[in-house]
C-alpha positions in Angstrom: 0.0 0.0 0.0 2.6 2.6 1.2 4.8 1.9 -1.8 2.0 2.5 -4.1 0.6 5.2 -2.5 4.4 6.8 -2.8 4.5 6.0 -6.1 1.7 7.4 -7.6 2.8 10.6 -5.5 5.9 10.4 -7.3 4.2 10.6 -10.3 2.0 13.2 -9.9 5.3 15.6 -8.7 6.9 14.4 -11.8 3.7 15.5 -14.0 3.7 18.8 -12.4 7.3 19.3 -12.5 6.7 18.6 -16.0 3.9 20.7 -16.3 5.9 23.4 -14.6 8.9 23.5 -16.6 6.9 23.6 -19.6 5.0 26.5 -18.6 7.9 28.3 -17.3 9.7 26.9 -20.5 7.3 28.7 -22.6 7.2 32.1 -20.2 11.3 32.3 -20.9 10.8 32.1 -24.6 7.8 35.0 -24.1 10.3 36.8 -22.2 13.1 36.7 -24.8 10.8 37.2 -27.6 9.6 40.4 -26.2 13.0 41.3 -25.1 14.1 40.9 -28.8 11.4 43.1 -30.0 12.2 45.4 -27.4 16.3 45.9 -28.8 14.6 45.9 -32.6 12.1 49.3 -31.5 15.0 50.5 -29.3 17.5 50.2 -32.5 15.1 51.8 -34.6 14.7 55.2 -32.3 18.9 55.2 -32.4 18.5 55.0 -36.2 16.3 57.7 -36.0 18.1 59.8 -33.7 21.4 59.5 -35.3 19.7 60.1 -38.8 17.9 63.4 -37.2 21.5 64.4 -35.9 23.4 63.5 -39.1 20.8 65.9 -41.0 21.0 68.7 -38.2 25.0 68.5 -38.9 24.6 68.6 -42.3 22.3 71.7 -41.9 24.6 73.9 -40.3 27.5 72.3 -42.1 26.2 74.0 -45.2 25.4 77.3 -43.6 29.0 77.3 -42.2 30.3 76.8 -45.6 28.1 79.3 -47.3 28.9 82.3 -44.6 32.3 81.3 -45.2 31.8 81.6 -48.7 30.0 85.2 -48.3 32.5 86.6 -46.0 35.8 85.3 -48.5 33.3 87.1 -51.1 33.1 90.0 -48.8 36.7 90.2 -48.1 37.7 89.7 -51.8 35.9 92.2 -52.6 37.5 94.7 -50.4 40.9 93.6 -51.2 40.0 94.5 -54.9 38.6 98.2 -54.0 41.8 98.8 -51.8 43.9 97.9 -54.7 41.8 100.0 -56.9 42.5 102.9 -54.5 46.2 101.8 -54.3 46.8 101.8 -57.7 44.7 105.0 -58.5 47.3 106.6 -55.5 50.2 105.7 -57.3 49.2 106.8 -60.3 48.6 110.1 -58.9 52.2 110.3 -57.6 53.6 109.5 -60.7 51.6 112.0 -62.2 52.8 114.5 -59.4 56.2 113.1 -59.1 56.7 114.0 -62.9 55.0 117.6 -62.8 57.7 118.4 -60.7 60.4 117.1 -62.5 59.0 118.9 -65.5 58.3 122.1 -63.5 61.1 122.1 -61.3 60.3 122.5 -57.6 57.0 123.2 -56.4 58.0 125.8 -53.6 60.0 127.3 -55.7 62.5 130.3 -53.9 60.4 131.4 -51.7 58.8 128.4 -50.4 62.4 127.0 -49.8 63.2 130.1 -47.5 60.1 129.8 -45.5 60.3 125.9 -44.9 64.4 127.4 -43.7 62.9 129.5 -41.8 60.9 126.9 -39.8 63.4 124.6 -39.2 65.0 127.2 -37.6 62.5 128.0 -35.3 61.8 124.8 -34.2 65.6 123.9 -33.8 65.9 127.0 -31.3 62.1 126.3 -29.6 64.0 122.5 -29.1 67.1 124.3 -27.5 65.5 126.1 -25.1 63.4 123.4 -24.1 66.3 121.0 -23.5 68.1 124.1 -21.2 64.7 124.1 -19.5 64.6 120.5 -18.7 68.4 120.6 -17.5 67.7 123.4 -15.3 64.7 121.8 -14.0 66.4 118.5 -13.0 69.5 120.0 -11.4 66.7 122.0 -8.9 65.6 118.6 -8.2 68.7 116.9 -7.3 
């Protein structure tokens, strides 16, 4: 009796041990398949992320370039007006450079004298200052 009695108790754990694995057999594979569907949505948002940031770059890739391109445009353009004026200038002092070979000096006699006079001036005005500063130094030692 006992020995049966164990053995159909035996059984019975066995069935639901069976039972059990399957269903906890079958709960894994629900796990993993949702896990699996889980990484695919989850790679797809990075997809989409990454292809939102690659156009973003892209974006102000371009407008980097093109303000770059404006302000070499800008700057070109400048460079060609200054030499413009540059050349303009130096035509003008070859034009004046010659008039006064062809004329002779453009201060002529009296222009020389008063330009003399001038340097003198200043030469004295620098004297005097310079006796000034002397005597002004030696009071302070």
């Amino acid at each position: 009796g006992w020995q049966a009695a164990l053995a159909q108790i035996r059984e019975e754990l066995l069935a639901t041990r069976a039972t059990h694995s399957e269903a906890l057999a079958e709960q894994v594979m629900g796990l993993r398949h949702e896990m699996t569907l889980q990484r695919v949505a989850q790679g797809k948002v990075y997809a989409e992320q990454i292809a939102t940031l690659r156009r973003d770059m892209e974006c102000s890739l371009r407008e980097e370039r093109d303000s770059r391109a404006h302000d070499c445009a800008d700057l070109r353009s400048a460079l060609e007006s200054l030499q413009v004026m540059m050349r303009t200038c130096q035509a003008t002092l070859a034009t004046q450079s010659m008039q006064t070979v062809e004329h002779g000096s453009l201060l002529g006699g009296h222009g020389r004298a008063a330009l003399e006079e001038l340097a003198r001036t200043l030469e004295a005005e620098r004297h005097a200052r310079c006796v000034r500063d002397g005597e002004t130094h030696a009071l302070i030692r």
